[in-house]
N, C-alpha and C positions, 0 to 999 in steps of 0.2 A: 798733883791731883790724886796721885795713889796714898791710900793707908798705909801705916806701920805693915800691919799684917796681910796686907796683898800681896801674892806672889807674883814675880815677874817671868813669866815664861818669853827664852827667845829661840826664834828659830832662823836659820841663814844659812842660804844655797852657797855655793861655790867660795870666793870672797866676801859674802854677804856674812859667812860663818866667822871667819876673821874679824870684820869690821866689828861682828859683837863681840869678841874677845876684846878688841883692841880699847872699844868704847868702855868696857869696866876701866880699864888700866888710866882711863881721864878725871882728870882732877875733881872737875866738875859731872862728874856721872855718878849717883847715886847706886852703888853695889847692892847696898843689904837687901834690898829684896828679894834680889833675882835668884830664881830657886835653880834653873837648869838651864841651858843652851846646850840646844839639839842642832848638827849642823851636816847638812849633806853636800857629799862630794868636796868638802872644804881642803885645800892644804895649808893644813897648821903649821908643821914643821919652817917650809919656805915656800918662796914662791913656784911654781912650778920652772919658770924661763927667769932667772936672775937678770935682768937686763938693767932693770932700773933702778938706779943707787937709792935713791927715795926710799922705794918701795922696801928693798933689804936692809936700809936703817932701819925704818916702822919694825919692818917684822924680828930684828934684833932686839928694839926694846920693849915691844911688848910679852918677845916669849920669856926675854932677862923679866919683865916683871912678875909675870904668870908664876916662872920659876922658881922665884923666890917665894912666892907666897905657897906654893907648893910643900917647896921643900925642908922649909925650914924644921927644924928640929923643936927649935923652943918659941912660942909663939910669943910669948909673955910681951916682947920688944918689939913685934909687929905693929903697925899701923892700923889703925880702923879698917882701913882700903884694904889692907892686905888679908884681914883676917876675915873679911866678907867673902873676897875673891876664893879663899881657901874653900868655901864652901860651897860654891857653886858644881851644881855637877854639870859636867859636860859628856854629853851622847856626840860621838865621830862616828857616821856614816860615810864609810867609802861605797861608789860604784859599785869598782873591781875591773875587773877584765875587759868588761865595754865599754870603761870611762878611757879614752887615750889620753884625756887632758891634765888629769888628774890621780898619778901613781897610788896606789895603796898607800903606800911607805911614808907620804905626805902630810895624809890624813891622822895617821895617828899619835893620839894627846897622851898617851897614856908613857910609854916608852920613853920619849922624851918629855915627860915629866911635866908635861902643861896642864896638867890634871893628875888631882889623886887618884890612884887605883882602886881605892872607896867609894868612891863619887863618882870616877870617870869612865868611860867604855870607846873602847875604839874596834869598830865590827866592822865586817862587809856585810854590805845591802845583803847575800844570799845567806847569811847566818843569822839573820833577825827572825826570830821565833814569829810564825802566821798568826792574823788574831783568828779570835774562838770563831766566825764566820768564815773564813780562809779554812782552818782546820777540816771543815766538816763538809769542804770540797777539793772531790778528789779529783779535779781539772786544774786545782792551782798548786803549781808549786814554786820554791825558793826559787830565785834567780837573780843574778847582778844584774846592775841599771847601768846603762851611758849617763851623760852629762847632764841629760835633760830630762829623761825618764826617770830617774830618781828624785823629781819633783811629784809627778801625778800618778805613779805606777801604785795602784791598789794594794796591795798584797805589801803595801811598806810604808805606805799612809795609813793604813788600818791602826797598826797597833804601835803608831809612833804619836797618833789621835789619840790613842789609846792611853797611852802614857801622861803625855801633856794633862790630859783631863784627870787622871787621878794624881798626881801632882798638884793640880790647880786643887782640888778638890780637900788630898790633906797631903801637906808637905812637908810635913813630920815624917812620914813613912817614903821618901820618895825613893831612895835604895832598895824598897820592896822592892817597888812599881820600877825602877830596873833592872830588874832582874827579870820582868816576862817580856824584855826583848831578848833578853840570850837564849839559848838555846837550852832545852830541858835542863842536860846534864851541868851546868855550867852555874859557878857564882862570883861574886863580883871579888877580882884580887889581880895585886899587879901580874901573878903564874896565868891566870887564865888569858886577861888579856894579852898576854907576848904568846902564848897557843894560838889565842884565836887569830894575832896578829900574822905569827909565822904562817899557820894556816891559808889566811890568805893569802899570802904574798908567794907562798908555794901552790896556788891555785892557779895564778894570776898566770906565772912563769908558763904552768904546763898548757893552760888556753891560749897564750902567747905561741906557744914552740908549735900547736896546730893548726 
């Protein structure tokens, strides 16, 4: 039902974020349009509690597939599938510190290679740039989200709405448009992301140890 030129925005909470990675990676799922998949509190990497053989096949072959379309060097030999996939950007939203379900270290795509460092970002909730209404109040400020609050918490729905819509809008430029979740000083590259990553994870620790 969708046009050639319609964009597909997906977004997906917890495993909700996975299942949309996992669903590119099916035969029968149509990639090329899908411009971004924004995903909160998700663990990419594995599952949080490895318990379930199932479950850590799935998440073996879908990040071997992510991977490959990643990383490849020469695309020329790629598949249709894979060179769609390559383009999609994906936004990783961790918690942080309030999430106990869901480690930082989990969430990020970028590190382990499930997304290009061009396209992809893997942030904590507290380092997501305010949008310009949040800005020009000075009662709000940055903060990490538990498991559940990083669904409706304002101040991270603002300009993640914020994104989606100019995305949908022109999706030619969508690497502008993330670039006003990062943080002023900040551009989109594998160096920043493993900053912003160690960063948190070295936040994480110290709100742990108090």
């Amino acid at each position: 039902n969708y046009g050639k030129s319609t964009p597909i925005l997906i977004v997906g909470h917890s495993m909700g974020g996975f299942v949309a990675r996992a669903a590119n990676t099916m035969r029968n799922f149509n990639t090329t349009n899908v411009e971004t998949i924004v995903t909160l509190s998700t663990p990419h990497v594995q599952a949080p509690i490895g318990i379930d053989r199932v479950l850590n096949r799935l998440y073996t072959r879908v990040n071997t597939i992510w991977n490959k379309a990643v990383t490849a060097n020469n695309t020329s030999h790629q598949s249709e599938k894979l060179k769609a996939m390559r383009k999609v950007s994906i936004v990783s939203i961790a918690g942080g510190s309030r999430d106990p379900l869901v480690p930082t270290s989990l969430t990020d795509v970028v590190r382990s290679e499930l997304s290009s460092p061009e396209l992809g970002v893997s942030i904590m909730s507290s380092r997501v740039e305010l949008s310009q209404v949040h800005r020009q109040d000075p009662t709000v400020r940055k903060a990490s989200q538990d498991h559940l609050s990083i669904l409706w918490c304002n101040q991270l729905l603002h300009p993640i709405t914020e994104y989606l819509y100019q995305v949908a809008k022109n999706p030619k430029r969508k690497i502008h448009h993330l670039k006003a979740l990062l943080p002023k000083s900040s551009t989109i590259s594998r160096e920043v992301n493993e900053v912003l990553g160690n960063e948190a994870r070295r936040r994480e620790r110290a709100l742990m140890r108090k």
